[in-house]
N, C-alpha and C positions, 0 to 999 in steps of 0.2 A: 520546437522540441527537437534536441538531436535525434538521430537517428538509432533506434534500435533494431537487432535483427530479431525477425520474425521467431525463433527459437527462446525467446527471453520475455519477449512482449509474449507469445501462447503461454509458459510458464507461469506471468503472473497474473494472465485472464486466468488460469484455470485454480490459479490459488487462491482469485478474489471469488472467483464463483465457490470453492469449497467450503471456503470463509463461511459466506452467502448463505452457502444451503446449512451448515452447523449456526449457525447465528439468527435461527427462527423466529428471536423474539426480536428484532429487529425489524419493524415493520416498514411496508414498504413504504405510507404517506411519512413514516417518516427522514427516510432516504432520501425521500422527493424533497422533503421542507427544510435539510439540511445541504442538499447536495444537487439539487435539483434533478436525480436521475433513480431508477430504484432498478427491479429487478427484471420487470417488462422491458424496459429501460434494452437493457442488456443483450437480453433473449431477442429482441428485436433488433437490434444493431448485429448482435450473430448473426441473424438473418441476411441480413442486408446485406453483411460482409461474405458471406455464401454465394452469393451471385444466383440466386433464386435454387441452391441446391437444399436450403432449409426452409420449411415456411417461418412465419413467425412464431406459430403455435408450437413448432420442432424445436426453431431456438429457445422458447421461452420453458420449455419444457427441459434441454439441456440444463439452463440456470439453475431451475429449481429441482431437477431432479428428478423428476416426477411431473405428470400433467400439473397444469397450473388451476384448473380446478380442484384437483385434490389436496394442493399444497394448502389455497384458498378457503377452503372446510376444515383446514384441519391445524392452520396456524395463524389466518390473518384474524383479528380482530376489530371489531369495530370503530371509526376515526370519529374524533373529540371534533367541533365546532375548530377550535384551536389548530389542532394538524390541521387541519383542511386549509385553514387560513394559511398557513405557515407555507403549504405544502402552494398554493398561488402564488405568494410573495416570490416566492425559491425560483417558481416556475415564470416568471416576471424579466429575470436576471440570464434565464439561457439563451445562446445564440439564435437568430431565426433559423 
């Protein structure tokens, strides 16, 4: 991947996560089953890329905007036989 500076790549993490948080009906198994990555995904990787100045619950809570239990009561919905399957396959295909 060539190189981006840090002021382009922040940019368009924070217009994916806007994205993100307006696109609620978007669920997250099925982010997973298409993309293999969703929203925890993310929030945890924030983390990481923090250097332990966010926990994961701080990053995943960036993403979503809000704690990720309340996001979780109040927009995920229940996963089909189907997602779930889809959502293994996806996760089959990502790097160790």
């Amino acid at each position: 991947m060539p190189e981006i500076d840090d002021a382009t790549a922040a940019a368009a993490f924070r217009r994916l996560v806007a994205h993100l948080q307006h696109r609620t009906d978007a669920q997250n198994v099925d982010l997973m089953g298409l993309a293999g990555f969703c929203r925890n995904c993310l929030g945890d990787w924030l983390s990481e890329a923090s250097h332990g100045t966010l926990t994961s619950a701080e990053g995943r809570e960036h993403v979503y905007g809000m704690p990720y239990a309340q996001w979780k009561a109040q927009h995920q919905q229940p996963a089909s036989a189907e997602q779930l399957q889809r959502m293994e396959e996806s996760l089959k295909r990502n790097p160790a």
